[in-house]
C-alpha positions in Angstrom: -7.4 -15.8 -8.4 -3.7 -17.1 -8.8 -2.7 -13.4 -10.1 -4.0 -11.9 -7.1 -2.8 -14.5 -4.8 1.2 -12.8 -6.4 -0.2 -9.6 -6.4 -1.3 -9.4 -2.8 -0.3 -12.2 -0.8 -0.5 -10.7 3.0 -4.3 -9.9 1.8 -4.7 -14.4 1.3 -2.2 -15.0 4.3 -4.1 -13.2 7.7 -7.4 -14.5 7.5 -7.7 -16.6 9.9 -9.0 -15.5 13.0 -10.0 -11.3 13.7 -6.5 -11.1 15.5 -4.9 -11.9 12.3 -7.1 -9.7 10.3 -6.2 -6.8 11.9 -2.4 -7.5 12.7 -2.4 -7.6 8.8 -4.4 -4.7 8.0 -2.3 -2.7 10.8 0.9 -3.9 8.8 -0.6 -2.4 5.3 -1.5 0.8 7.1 2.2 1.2 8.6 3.7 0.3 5.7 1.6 3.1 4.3 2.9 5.7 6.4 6.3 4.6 6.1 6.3 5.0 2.4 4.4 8.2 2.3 7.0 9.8 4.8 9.7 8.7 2.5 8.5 10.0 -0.5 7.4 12.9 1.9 11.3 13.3 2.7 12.5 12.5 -0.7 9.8 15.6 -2.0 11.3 17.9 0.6 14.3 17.1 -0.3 14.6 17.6 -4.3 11.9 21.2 -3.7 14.7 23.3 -4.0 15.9 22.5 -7.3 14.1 24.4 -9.9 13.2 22.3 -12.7 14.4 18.8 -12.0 12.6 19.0 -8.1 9.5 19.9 -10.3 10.0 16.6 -12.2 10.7 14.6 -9.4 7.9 15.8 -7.1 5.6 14.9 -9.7 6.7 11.2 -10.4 6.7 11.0 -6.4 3.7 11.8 -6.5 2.8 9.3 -9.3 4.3 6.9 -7.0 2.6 7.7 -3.9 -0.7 7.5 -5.8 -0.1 4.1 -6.9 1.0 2.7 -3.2 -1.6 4.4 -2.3 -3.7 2.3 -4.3 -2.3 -0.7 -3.7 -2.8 -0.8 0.3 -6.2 -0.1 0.5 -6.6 -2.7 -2.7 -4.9 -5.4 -0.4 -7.0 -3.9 2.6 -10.2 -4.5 1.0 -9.1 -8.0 -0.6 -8.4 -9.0 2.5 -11.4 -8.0 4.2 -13.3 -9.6 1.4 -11.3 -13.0 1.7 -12.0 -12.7 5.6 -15.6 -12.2 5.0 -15.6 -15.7 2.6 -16.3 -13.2 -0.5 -13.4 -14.3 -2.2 -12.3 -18.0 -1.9 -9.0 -18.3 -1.2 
């Protein structure tokens, strides 16, 4: 429980009250979008080059996968910790 706790610790944080529930699944879902148009930039940005934009583009999209996962991991672990699924 500890790890997750490091892991994900907005998800153990806003669970409170419904407010806070949803102030703190709003915060995962904008940091979301924030990230993805980054990396959307940062894909636009190296297309144009042949090979390495190729290269790049795909470990972008490595990365995006894995944020990806990781927000709607801390949404659901927060929901769950809401829900007194998880003790916190």
């Amino acid at each position: 429980m500890e790890t997750l706790k490091k892991i994900f610790p907005l998800s153990f944080r806003r669970t409170d009250s419904v407010a806070n529930l949803i102030v703190g699944i709003l915060i995962y879902v904008l940091a979301g979008i924030v990230v993805g148009a980054l990396i959307w930039l940062a894909t636009a940005i190296t297309g144009w080059l042949p090979l390495v934009g190729g290269i790049i583009g795909w470990a972008l999209g490595v990365v995006s996968t894995l944020i990806e996962v990781y927000i709607v991991a801390g949404i659901v672990i927060q929901i769950l910790v809401f829900a007194k699924v998880i003790k916190d």
